[in-house]
C-alpha positions as protocol buffer text, in pm:
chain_id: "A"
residue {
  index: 1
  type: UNK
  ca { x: -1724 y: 2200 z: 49 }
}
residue {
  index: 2
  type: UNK
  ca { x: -1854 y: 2555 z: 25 }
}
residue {
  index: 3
  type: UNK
  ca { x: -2214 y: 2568 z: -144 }
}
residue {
  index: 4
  type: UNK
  ca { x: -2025 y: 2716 z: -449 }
}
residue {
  index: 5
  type: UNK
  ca { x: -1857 y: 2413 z: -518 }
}
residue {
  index: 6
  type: UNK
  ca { x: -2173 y: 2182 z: -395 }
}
residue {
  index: 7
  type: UNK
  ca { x: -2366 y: 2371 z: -650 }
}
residue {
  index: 8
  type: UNK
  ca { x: -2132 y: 2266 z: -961 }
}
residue {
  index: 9
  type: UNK
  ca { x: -2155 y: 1897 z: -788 }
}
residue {
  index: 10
  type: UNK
  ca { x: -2471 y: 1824 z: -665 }
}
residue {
  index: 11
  type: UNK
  ca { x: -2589 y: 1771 z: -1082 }
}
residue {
  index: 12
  type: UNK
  ca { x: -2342 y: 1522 z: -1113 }
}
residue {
  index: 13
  type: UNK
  ca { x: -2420 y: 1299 z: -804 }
}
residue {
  index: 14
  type: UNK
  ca { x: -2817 y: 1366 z: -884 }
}
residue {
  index: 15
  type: UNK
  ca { x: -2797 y: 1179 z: -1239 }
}
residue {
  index: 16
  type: UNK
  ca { x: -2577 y: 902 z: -1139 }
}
residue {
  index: 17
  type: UNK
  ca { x: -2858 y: 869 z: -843 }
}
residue {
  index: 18
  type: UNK
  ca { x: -3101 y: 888 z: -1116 }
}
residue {
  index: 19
  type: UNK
  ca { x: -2955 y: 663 z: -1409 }
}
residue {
  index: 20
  type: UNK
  ca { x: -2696 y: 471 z: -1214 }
}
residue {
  index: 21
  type: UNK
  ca { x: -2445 y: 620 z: -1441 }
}
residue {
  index: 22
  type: UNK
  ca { x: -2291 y: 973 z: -1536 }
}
residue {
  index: 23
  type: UNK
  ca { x: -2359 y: 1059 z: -1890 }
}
residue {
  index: 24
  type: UNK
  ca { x: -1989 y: 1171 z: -1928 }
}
residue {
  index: 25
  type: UNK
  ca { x: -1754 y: 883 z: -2009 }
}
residue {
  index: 26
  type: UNK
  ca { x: -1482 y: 1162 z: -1914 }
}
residue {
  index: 27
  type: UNK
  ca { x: -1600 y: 1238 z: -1618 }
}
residue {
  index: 28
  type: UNK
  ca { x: -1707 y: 887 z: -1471 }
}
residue {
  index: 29
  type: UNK
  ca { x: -1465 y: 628 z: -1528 }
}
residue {
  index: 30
  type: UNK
  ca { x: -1313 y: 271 z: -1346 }
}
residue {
  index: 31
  type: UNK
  ca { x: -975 y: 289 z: -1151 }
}
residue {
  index: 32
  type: UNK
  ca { x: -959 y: -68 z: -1081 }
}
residue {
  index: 33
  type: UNK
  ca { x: -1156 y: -324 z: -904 }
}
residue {
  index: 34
  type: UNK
  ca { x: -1462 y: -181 z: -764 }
}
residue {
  index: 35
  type: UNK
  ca { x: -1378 y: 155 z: -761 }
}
residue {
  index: 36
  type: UNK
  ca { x: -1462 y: 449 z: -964 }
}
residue {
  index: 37
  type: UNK
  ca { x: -1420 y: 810 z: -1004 }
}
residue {
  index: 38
  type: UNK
  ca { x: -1630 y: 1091 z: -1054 }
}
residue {
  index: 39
  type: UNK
  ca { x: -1449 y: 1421 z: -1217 }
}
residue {
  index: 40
  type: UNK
  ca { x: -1626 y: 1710 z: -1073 }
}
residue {
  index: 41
  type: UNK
  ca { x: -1503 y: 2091 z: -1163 }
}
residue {
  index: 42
  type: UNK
  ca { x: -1225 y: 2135 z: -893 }
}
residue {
  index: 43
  type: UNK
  ca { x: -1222 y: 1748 z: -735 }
}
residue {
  index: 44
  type: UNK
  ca { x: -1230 y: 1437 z: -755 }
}
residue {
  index: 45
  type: UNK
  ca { x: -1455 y: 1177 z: -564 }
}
residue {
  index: 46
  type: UNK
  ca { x: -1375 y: 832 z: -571 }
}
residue {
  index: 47
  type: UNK
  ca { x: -1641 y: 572 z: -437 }
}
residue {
  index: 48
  type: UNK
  ca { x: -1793 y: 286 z: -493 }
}
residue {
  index: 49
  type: UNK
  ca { x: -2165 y: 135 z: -585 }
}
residue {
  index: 50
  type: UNK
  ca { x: -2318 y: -7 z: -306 }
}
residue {
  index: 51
  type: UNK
  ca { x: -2532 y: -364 z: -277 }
}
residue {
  index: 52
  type: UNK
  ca { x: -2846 y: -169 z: -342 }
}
residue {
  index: 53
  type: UNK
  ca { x: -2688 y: 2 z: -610 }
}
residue {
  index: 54
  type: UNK
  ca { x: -2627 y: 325 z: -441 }
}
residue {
  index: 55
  type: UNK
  ca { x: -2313 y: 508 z: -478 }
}
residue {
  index: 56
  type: UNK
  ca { x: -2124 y: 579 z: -189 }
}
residue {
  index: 57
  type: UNK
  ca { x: -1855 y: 869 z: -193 }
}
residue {
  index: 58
  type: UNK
  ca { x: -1556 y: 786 z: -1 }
}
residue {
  index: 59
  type: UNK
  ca { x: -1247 y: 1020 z: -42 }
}
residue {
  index: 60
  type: UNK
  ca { x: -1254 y: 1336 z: -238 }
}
residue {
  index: 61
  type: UNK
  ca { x: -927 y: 1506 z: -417 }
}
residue {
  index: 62
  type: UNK
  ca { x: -807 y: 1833 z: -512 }
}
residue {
  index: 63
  type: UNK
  ca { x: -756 y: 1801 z: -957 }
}
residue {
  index: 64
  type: UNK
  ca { x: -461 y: 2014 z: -883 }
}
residue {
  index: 65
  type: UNK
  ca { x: -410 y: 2057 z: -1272 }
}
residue {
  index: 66
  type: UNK
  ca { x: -372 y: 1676 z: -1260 }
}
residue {
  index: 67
  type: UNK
  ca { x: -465 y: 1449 z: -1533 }
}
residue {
  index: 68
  type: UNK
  ca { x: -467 y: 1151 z: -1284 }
}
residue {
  index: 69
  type: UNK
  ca { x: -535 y: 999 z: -923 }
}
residue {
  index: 70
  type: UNK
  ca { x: -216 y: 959 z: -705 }
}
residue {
  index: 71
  type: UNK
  ca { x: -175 y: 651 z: -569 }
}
residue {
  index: 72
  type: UNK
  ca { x: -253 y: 759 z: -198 }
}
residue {
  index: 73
  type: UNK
  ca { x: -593 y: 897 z: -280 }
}
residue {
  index: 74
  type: UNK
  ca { x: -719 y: 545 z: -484 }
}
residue {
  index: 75
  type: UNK
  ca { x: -538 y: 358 z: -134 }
}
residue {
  index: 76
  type: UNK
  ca { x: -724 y: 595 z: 109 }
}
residue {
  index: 77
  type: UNK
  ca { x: -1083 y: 554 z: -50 }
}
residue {
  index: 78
  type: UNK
  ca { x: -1006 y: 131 z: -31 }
}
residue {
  index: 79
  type: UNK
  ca { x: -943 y: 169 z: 302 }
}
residue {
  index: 80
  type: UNK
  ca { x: -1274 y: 393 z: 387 }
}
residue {
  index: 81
  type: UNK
  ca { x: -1492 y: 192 z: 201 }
}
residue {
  index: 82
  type: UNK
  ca { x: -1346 y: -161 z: 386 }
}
residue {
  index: 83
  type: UNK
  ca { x: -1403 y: 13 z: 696 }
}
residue {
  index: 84
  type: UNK
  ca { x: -1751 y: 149 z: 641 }
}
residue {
  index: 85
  type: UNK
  ca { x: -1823 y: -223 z: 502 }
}
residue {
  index: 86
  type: UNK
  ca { x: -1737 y: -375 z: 832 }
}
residue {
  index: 87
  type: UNK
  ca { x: -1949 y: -121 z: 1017 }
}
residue {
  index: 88
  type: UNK
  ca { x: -2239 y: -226 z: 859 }
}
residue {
  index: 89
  type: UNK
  ca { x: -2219 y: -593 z: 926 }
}
């Protein structure tokens, strides 16, 4: 990302590393088992909380004027976050 666009994101990440949370219902929400997203103002991370409660970032998406995830994006954060979670053991 170009430090433009870190700028507009770096807030976001900060609170939920503060609170745990976003403030935002809009812009922090569940997909489905384990994984959420995190609107930012052009993408979209998706990620996971951690077992020390961190939240780890693993795939980020273009909004593209979309109003939801594809498919391929939700699949390709599963996969990264399986894989980092056998690295670690």
């Amino acid at each position: 990302m170009r430090p433009p666009e870190q700028a507009k994101v770096l807030p976001v990440f900060r609170r939920i590393a503060e609170t745990g949370r976003h403030p935002s219902i809009l812009r922090f929400k569940k997909i489905e088992d384990g994984l959420w997203e995190v609107k930012g103002d052009r993408f979209r991370f998706i990620g996971a909380y951690g077992a020390r409660g961190e939240f780890i970032v693993a795939h980020r998406a273009r909004n593209k004027q979309r109003r939801f995830l594809w498919q391929p994006d939700i699949v390709t954060a599963a996969r990264v976050l399986r894989e980092d979670a056998e690295g670690r053991r």
